[in-house]
KOLBATOR-36529 format. One line per field, with one value per atom (N, C-alpha, C): residue in one letter; x, y, z. Coordinates in nm, 3 decimals. Example, Ala and Ser with C-alpha at 12.3 -4.5 7.8 and 13.67 -1.06 7.14 Angstrom:
REM residues 2
res <- [A_A_A_S_S_S]
X <- [1.319_1.230_1.320_1.285_1.367_1.290]
Y <- [-0.569_-0.450_-0.330_-0.225_-0.106_0.003]
Z <- [0.780_0.780_0.780_0.708_0.714_0.787]
END
This chain:
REM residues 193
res <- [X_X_X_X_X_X_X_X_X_X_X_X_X_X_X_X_X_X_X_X_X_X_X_X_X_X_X_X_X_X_X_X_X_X_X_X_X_X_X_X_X_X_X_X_X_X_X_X_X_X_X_X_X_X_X_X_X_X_X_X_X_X_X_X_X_X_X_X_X_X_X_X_X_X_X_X_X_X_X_X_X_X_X_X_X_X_X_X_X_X_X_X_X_X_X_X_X_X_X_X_X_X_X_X_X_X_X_X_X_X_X_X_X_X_X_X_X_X_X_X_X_X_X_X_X_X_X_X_X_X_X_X_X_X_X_X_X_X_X_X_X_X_X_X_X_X_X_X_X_X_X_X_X_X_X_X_X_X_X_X_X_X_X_X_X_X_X_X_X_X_X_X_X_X_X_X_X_X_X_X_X_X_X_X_X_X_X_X_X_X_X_X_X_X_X_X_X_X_X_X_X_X_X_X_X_X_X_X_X_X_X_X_X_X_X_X_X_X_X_X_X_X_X_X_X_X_X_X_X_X_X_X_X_X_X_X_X_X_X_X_X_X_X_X_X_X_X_X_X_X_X_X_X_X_X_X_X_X_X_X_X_X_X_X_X_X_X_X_X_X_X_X_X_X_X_X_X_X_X_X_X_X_X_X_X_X_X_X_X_X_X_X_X_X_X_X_X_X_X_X_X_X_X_X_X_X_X_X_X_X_X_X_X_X_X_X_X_X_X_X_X_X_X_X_X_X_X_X_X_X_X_X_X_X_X_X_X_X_X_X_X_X_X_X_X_X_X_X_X_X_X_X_X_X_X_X_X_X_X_X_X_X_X_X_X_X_X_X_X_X_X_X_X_X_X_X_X_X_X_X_X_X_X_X_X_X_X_X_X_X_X_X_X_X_X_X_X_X_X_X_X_X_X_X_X_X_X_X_X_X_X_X_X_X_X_X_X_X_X_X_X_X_X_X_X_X_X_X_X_X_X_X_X_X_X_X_X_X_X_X_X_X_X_X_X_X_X_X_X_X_X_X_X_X_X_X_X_X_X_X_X_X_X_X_X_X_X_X_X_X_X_X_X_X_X_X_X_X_X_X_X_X_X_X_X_X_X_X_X_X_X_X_X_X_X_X_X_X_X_X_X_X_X_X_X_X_X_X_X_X_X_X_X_X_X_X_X_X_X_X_X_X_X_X_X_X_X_X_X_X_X_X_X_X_X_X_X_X_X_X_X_X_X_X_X_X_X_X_X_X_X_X_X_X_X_X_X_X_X_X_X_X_X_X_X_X_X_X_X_X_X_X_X_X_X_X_X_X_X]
X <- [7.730_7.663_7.518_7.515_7.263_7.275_7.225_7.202_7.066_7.031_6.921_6.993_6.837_6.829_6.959_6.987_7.113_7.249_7.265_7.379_7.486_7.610_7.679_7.695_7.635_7.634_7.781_7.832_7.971_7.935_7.927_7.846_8.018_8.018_8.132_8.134_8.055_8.027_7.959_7.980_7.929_7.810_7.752_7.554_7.512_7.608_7.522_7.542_7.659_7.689_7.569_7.545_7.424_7.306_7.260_7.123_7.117_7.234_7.236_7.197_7.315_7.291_7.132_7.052_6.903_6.842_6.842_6.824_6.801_6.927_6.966_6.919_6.882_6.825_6.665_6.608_6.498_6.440_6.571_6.544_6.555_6.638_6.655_6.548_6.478_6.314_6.257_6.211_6.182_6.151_6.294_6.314_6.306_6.322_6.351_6.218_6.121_6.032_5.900_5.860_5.780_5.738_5.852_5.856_5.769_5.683_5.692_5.718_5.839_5.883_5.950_5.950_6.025_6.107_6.178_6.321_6.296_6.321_6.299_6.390_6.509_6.672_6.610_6.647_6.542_6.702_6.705_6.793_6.802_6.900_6.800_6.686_6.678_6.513_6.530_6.410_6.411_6.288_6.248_6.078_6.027_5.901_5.873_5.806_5.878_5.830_5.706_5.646_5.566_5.612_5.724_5.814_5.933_5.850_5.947_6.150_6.109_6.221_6.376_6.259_6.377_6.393_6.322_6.321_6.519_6.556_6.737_6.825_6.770_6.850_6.885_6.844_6.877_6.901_7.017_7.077_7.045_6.915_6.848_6.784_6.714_6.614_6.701_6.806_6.903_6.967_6.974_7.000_6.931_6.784_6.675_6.653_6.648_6.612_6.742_6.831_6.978_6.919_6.927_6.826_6.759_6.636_6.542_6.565_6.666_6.710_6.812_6.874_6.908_7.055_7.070_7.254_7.269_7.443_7.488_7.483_7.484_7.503_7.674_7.735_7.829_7.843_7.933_7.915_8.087_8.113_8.280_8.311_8.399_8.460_8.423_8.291_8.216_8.127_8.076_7.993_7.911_8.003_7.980_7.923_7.934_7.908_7.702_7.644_7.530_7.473_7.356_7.287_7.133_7.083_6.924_6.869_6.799_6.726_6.566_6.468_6.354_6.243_6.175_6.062_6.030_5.994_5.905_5.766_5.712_5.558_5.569_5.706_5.683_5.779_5.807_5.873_5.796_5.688_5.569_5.434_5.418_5.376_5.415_5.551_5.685_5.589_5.598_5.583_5.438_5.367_5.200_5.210_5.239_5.240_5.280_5.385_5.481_5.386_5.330_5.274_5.122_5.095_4.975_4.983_5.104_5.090_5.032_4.982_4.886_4.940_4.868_4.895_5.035_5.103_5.219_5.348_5.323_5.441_5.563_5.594_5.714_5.725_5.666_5.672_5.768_5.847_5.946_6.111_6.132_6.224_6.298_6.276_6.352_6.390_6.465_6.478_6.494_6.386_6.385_6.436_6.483_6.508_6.381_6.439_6.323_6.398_6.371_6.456_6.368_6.395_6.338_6.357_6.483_6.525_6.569_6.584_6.646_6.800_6.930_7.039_7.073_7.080_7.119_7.281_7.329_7.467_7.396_7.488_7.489_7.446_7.533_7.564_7.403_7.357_7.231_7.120_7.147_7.054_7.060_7.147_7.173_7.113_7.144_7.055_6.889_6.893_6.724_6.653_6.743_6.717_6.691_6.839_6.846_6.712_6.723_6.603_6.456_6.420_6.312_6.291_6.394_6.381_6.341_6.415_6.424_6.277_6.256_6.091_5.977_5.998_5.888_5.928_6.035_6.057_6.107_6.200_6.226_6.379_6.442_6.524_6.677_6.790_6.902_6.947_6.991_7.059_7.207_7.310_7.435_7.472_7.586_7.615_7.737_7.870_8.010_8.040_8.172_8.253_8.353_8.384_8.482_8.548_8.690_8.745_8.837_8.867_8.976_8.874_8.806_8.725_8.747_8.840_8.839_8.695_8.699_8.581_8.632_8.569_8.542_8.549_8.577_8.608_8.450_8.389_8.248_8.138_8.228_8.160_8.180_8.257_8.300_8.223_8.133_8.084_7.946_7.892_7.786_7.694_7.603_7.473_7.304_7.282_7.110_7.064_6.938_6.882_6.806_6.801_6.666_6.573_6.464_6.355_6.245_6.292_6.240_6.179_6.254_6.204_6.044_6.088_5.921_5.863_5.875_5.794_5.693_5.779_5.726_5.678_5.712_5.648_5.533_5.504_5.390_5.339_5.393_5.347_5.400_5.484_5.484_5.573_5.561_5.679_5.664_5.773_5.772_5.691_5.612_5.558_5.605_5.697_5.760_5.927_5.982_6.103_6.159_6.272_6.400_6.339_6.293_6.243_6.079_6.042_5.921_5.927_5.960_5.988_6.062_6.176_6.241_6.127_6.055_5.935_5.840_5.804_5.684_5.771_5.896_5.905_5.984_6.018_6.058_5.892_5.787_5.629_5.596_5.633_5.585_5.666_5.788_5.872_5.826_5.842_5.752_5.657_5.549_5.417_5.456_5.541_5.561_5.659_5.693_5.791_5.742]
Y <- [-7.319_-7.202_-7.200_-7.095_-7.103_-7.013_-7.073_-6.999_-6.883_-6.819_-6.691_-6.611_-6.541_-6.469_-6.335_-6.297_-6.234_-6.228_-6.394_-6.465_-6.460_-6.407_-6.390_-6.504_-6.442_-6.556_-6.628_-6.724_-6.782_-6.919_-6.917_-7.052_-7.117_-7.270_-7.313_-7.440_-7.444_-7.518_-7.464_-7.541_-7.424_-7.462_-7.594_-7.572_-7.426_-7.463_-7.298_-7.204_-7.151_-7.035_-7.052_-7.183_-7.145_-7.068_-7.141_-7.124_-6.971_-6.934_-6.815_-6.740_-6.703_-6.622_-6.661_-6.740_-6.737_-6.681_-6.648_-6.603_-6.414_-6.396_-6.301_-6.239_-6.273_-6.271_-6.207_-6.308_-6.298_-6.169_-6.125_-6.041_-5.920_-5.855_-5.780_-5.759_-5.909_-5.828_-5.820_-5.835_-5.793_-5.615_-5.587_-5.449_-5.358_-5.390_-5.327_-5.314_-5.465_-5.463_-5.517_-5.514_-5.558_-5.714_-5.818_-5.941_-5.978_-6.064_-6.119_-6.238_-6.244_-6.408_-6.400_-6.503_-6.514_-6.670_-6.649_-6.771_-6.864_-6.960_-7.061_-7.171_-7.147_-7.201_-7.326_-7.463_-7.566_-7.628_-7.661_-7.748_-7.894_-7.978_-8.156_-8.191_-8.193_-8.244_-8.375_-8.477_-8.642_-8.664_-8.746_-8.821_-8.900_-8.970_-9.038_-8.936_-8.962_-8.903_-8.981_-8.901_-9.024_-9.074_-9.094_-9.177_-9.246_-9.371_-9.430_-9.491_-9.488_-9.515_-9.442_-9.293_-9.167_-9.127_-9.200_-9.162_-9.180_-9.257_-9.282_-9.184_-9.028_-8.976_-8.866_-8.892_-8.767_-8.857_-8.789_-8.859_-8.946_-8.914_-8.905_-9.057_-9.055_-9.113_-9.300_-9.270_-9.331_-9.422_-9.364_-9.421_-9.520_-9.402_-9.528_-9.659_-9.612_-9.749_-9.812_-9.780_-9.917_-10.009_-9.914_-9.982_-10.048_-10.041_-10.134_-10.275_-10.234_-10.303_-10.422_-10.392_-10.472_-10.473_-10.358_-10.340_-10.270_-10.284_-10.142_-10.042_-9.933_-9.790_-9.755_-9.655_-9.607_-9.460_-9.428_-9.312_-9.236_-9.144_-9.130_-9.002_-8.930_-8.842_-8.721_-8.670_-8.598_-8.614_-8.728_-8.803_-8.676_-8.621_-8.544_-8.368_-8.360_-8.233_-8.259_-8.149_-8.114_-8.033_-8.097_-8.044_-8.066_-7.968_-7.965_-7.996_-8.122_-8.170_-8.148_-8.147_-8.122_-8.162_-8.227_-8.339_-8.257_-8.355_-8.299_-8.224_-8.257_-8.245_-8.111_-8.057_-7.901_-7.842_-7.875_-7.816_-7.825_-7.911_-7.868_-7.723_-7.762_-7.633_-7.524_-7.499_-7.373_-7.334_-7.396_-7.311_-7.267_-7.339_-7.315_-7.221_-7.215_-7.103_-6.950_-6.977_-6.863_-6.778_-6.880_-6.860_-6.784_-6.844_-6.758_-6.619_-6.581_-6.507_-6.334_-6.291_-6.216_-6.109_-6.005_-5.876_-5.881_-6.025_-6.016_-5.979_-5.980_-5.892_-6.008_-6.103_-6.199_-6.193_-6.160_-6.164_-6.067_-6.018_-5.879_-5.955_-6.078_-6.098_-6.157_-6.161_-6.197_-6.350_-6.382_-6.542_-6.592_-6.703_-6.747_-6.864_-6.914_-7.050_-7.157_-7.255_-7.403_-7.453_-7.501_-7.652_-7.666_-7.733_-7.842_-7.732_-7.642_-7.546_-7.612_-7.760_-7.839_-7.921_-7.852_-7.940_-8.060_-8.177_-8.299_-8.356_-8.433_-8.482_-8.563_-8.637_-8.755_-8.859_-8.870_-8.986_-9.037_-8.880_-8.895_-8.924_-8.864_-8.899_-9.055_-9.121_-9.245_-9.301_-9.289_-9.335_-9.368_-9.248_-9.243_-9.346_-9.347_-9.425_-9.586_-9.615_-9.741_-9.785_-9.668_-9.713_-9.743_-9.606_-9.661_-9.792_-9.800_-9.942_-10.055_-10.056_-10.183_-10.164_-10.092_-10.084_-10.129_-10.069_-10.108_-10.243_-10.323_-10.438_-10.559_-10.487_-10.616_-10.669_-10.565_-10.619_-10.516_-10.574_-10.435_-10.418_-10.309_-10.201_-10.180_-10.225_-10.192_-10.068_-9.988_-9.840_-9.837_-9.870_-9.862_-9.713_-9.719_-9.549_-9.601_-9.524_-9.563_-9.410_-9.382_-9.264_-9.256_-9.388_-9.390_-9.337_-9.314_-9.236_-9.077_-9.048_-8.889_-8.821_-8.679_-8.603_-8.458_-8.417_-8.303_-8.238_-8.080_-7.968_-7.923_-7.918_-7.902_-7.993_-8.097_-8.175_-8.186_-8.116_-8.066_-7.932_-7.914_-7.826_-7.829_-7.769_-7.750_-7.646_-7.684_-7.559_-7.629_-7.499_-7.516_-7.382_-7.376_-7.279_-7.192_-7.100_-7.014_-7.007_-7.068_-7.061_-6.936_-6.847_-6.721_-6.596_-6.591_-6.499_-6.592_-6.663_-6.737_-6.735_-6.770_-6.782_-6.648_-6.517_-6.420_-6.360_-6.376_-6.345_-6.392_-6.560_-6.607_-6.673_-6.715_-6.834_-6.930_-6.981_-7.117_-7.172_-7.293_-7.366_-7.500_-7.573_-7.692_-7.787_-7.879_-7.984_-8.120_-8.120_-8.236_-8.220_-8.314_-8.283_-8.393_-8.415_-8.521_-8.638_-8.650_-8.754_-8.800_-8.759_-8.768_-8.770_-8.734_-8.717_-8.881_-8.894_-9.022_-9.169_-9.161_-9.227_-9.261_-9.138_-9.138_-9.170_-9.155_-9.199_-9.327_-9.387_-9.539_-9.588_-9.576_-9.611_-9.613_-9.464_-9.507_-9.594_-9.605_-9.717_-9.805_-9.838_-10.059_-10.051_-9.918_-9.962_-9.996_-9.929_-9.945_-10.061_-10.120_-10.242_-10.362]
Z <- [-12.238_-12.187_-12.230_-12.173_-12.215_-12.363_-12.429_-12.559_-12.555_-12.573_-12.605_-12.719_-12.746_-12.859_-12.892_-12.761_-12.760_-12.796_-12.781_-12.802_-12.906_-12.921_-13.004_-13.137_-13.272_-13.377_-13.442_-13.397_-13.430_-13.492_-13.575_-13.665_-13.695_-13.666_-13.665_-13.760_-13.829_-13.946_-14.061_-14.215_-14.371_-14.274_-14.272_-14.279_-14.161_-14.038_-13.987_-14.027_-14.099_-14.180_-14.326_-14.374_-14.444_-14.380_-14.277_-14.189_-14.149_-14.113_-14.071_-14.169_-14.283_-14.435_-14.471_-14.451_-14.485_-14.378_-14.279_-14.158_-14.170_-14.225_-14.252_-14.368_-14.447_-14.572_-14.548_-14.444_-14.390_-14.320_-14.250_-14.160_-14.241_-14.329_-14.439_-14.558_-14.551_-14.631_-14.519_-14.396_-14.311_-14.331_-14.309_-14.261_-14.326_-14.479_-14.612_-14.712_-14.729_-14.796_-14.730_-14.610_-14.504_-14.525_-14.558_-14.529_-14.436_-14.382_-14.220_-14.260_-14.135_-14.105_-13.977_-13.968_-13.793_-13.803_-13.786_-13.815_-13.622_-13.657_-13.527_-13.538_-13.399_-13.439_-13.334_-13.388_-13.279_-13.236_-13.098_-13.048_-13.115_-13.051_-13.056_-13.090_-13.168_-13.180_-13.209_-13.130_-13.115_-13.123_-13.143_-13.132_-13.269_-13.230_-13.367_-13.457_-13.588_-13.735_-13.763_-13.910_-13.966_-14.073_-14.145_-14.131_-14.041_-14.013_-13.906_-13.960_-14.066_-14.173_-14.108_-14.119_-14.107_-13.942_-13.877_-13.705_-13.692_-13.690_-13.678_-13.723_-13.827_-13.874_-13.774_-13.627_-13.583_-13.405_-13.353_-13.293_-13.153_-13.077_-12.990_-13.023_-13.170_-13.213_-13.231_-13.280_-13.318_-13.199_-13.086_-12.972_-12.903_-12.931_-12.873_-12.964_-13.102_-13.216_-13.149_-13.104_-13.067_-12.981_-12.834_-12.754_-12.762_-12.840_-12.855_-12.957_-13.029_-13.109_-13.002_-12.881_-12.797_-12.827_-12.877_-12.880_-12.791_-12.738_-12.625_-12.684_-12.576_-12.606_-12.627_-12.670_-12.642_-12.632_-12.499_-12.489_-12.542_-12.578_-12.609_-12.527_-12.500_-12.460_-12.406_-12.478_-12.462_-12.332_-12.285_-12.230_-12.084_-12.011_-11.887_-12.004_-12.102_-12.200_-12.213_-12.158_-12.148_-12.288_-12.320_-12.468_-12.432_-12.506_-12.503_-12.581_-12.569_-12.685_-12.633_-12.733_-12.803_-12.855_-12.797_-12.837_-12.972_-13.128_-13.242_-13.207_-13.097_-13.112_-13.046_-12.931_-12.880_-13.001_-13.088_-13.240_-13.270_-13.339_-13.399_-13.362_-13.219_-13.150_-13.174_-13.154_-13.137_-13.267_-13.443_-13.563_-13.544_-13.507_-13.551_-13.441_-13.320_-13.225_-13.237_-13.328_-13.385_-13.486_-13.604_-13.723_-13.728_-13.537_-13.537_-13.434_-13.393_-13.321_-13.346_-13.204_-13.186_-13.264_-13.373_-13.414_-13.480_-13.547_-13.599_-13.575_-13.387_-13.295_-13.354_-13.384_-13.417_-13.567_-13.639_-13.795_-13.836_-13.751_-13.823_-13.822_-13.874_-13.889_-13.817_-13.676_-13.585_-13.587_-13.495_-13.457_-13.300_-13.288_-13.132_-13.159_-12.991_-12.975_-12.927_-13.008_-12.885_-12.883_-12.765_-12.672_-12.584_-12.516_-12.368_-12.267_-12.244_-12.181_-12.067_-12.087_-12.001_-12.060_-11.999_-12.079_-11.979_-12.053_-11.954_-12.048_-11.975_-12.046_-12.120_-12.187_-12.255_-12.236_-12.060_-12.023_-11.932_-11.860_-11.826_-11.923_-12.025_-12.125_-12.175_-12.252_-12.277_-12.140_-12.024_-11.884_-11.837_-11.925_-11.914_-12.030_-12.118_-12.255_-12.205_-12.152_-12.098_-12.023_-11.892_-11.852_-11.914_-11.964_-12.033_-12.142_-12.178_-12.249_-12.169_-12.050_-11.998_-11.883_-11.843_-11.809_-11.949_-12.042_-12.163_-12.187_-12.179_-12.236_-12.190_-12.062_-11.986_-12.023_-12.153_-12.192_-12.101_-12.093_-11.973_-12.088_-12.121_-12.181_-12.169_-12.172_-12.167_-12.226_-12.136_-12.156_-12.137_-12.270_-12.268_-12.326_-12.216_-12.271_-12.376_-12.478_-12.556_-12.539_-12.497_-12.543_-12.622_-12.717_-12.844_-12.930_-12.998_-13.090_-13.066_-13.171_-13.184_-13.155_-13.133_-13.103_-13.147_-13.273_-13.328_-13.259_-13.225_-13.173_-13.143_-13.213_-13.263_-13.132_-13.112_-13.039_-12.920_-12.856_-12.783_-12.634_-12.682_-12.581_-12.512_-12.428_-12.366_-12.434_-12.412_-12.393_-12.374_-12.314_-12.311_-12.388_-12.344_-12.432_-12.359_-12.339_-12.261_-12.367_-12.313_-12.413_-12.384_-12.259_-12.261_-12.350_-12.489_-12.579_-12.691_-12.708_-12.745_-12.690_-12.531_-12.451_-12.414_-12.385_-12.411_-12.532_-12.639_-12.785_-12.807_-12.762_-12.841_-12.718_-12.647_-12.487_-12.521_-12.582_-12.629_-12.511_-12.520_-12.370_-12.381_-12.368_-12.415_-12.303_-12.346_-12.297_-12.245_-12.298_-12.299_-12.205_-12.102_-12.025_-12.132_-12.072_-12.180_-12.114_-12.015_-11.978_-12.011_-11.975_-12.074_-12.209_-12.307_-12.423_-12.463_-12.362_-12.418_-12.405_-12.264_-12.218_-12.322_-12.420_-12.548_-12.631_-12.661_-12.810_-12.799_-12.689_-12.637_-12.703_-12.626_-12.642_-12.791_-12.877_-12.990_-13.063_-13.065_-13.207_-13.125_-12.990_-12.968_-13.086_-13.052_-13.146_-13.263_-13.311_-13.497_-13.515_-13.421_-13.479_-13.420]
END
């Protein structure tokens, strides 16, 4: 389903039940001792770091280093399940955008979403991957399903994000599509390797 700021909070793992309880925390000096902060829940986020070391720790990033690395992809069970991932550089925007906004209208605690506000499957995504590899390099990309690999409950579902309430709070809006995004950060690891 589309995630927004409205959205009923059901955190289905401790780390989001952490994220949240700090969230919450936030919003309570907010309201209580005139805190300003504004909490920013980021989808997928993929792209090159400046450590290239740590680019693989996040799952997007990880796919492409395969790729380029000239191994297959695999896709498992999930594969047709739609998620919104997030170029770093419109996450980077999203905070400095947030951090400067006009007359402190976002500083009371609240929390927005970023994403792409675009959800693609898996299987399209790994697709676009392939491709862009094999345009930058010349090298084909193989893309196997495996569905003997269990799949977490967790891992299991859809969503995108309406990126509508940032957008109206501060202007912010992502720059980057899943495709584009996969395009630049295919471009930057060639450079670094």
């Amino acid at each position: 389903g589309v995630v927004e700021e409205t959205t009923r909070e059901d955190p289905l793992s401790i780390w989001s039940v952490h994220k949240l309880m700090a969230e919450k925390y936030l919003r309570v000096h907010a309201v209580k001792e005139g805190v300003f902060s504004t909490s920013l829940r980021l989808a997928n986020v993929y792209g090159p770091t400046a450590n290239f070391i740590t680019s693989d720790r996040v799952v997007l990033n990880r796919i492409i280093c395969n790729a380029l690395a000239g191994n297959h992809l695999t896709l498992f069970s999930n594969r047709y399940l739609k998620r919104d991932f997030v170029h770093v550089d419109d996450v980077s925007r999203a905070f400095i955008m947030a951090g400067y906004a006009e007359g402190r209208c976002m500083m009371n605690g609240r929390h927005y979403y970023v994403g792409s506000g675009q959800a693609v499957s898996f299987q399209e995504l790994w697709g676009i991957v392939a491709s862009e590899v094999e345009r930058a390099t010349g090298q084909v990309v193989r893309i196997e399903n495996d569905d003997s690999v269990p799949t977490e409950p967790l891992d299991m579902r859809s969503f995108s994000i309406d990126i509508s309430g940032l957008k109206d709070a501060c202007g912010w809006r992502p720059d980057y599509s899943p495709a584009e995004g996969v395009r630049q950060s295919v471009a930057a690891f060639l450079r670094r390797t």
